[in-house]
Structure formats: C-alpha cells, structure tokens
C-alpha positions in Angstrom: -187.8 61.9 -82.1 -188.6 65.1 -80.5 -188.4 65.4 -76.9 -191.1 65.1 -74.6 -192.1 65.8 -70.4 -194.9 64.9 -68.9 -195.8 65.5 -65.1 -197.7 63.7 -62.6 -197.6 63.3 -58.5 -197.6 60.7 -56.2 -198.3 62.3 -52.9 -195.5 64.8 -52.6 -193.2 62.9 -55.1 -193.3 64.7 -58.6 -192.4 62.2 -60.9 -191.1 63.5 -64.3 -192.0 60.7 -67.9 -189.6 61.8 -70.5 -189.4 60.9 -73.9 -187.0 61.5 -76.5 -183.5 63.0 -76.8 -182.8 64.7 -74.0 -180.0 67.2 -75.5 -178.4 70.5 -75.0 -180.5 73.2 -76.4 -185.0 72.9 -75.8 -184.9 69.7 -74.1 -182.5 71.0 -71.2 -184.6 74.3 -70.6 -187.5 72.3 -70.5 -186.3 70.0 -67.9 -184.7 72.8 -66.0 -187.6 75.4 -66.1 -190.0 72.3 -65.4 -188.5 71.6 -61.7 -187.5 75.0 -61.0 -191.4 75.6 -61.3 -192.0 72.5 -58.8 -188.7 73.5 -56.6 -190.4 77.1 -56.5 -193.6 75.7 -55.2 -192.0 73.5 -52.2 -191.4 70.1 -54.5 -188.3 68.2 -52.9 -188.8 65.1 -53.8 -188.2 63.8 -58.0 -188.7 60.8 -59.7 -187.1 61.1 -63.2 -188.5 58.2 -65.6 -186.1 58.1 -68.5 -187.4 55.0 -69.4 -188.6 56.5 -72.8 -185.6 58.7 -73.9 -183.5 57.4 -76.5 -180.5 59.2 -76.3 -179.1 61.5 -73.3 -176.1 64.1 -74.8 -173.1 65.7 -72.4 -175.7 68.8 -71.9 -178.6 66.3 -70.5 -176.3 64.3 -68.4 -175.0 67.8 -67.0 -178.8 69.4 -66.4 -179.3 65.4 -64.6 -176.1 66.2 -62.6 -177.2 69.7 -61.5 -180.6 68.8 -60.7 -179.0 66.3 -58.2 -176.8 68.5 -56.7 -179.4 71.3 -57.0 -182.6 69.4 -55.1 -180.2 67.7 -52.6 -178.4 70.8 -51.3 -182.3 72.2 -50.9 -183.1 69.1 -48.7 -184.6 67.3 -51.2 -184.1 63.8 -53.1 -184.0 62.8 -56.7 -184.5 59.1 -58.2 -183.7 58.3 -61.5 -185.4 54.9 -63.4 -184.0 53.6 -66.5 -180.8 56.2 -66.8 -178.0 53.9 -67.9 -180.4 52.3 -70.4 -181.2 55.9 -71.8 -177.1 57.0 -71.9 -176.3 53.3 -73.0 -179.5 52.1 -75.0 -180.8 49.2 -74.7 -178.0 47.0 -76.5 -175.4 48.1 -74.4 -177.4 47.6 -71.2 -177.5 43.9 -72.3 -173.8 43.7 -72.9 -173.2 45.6 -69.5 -175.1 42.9 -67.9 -173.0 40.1 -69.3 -169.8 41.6 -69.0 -170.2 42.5 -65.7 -171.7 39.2 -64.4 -168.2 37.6 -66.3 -166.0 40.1 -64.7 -167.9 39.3 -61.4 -167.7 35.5 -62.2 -164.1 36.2 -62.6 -162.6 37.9 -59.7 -164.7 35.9 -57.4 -163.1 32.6 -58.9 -159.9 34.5 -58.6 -161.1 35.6 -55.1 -161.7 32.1 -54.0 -158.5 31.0 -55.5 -156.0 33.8 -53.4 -158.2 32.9 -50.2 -157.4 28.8 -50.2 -161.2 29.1 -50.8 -162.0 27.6 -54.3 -162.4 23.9 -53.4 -164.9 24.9 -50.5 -166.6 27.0 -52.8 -167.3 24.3 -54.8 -168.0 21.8 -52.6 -170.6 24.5 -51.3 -172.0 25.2 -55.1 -172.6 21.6 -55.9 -174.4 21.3 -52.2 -176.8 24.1 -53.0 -177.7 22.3 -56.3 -178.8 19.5 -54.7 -180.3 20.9 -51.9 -182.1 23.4 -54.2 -183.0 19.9 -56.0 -184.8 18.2 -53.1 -186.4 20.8 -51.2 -187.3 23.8 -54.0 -185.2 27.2 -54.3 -184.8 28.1 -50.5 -181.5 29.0 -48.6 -179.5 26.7 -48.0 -178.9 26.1 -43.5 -174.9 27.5 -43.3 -174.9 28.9 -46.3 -176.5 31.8 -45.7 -174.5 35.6 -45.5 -175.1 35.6 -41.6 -173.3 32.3 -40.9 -171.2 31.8 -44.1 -166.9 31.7 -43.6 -166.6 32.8 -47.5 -164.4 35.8 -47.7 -166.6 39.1 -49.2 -166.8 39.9 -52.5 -167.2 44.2 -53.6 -169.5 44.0 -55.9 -167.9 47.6 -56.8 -165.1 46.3 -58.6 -167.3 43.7 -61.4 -169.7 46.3 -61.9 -167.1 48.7 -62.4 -165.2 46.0 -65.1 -168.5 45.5 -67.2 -169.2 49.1 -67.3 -165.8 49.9 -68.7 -165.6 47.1 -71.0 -169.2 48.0 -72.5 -168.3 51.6 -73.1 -165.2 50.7 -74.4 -166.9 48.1 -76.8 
C-alpha cells in the first residue's frame, strides 16, 4: 500500500491523516518536507493521525522522533493518535492490552500481598460488587482515591511488562 498524507486544520492545530507504510525513502521526505512547509509558515502545533498506516520502519519512527524534538525545541507541541497500533498493528495492540492488564493484575496482587493488604483488598472488591449491585456503577463512599488507605500502584511498571512481553511474543 503506498503511502499517503493528507492535511487539514483545526484552528491553529495542523492535523496530519496518514496512510500506508510510513518507511525510510518517499514516505519520510514527504512527512518531513510537509511540516517543514507548516513550521515555515508559523504552525506549532501537530496532530499526527497514524490511525491508517500499516506499518511504521526504523526510518519513520526516527522522522516521528525528530519531528518531536524538532516542533518542541521551536515552542511547539506534537500529538500522535493510533502510534503503537501503527508500529505494533492491530494484533499486537490486543495482546498488549491483555498482557499488560495480567502483568498489572499481577504485581498489584503481589502489591497487596507485601503490604498485609490482600485480605482488605478483597473484602473491599467483593463490597464494591455489591454495592455496584444495589445502587448502579457509582463510586463506592471510602473507596474512592481521595480517602482510600490502599498502598499506590505505578501503573509504569504493568504497562512496561505487557509492552515487553508483546514485542517479545
């Protein structure tokens, strides 16, 4: 599938649709020459949608990394939707989920565990399920992150687990 940029604005936000495989060679100039144009003319802020590219090669992930660093030493600000799922594809981005909800399932069990927390934790899971039950999907009074007691949980370190276990895979 050839490679494919389209351009459109949203106020002062120059959102960029790709499709295709963005790879080292034509695709790369194209997205390079394409924001240097905008950057020349004042642009500062980007919205990349790779929702539509199908494969991303070391030369497009390095033209994504320099466009970063490029707009945000000028001031500026760059978003991008649907990367992983583009670098990934869409497969992968499904095992990611899983394997990172596991890991996260994990190490907070584990978490719980090392704290003297688990049987509180549970006593508190099976609470919410019957509050949840009786009065409809609403927080639960004392449960909530501004009065809990439950030790913190990095999120950091799950996502980290699924993303190496799905690349690995």
């Amino acid at each position: 599938m050839a490679f494919s940029l389209n351009t459109r604005k949203a106020g002062e936000i120059v959102i960029l649709d790709m499709s295709g495989r963005l790879m080292i060679g034509e695709p790369v100039l194209l997205l390079r020459n394409t924001i240097r144009r905008f950057v020349e003319d004042g642009t500062r802020k980007f919205i990349l949608n790779l929702g539509e590219v199908s494969h991303i090669d070391s030369g497009g992930l390095g033209e994504l990394v320099a466009t970063y660093t490029s707009i945000r030493n000028k001031g500026g600000d760059v978003k991008l939707l649907a990367a992983l799922g583009a670098w990934l594809g869409p497969e992968q981005v499904v095992w990611l989920a899983i394997y990172t909800g596991i890991a996260g399932g994990v190490l907070g069990v584990w978490t719980a565990a090392a704290h003297g927390y688990l049987k509180t934790a549970m006593r508190n899971v099976l609470g919410a399920f019957i509050y949840w039950g009786t009065v409809g999907l609403k927080p639960v009074p004392g449960l909530t992150l501004e009065s809990g007691d439950a030790p913190r949980l990095a999120y950091a370190l799950p996502i980290l687990a699924g993303t190496l276990v799905t690349l690995w895979r």
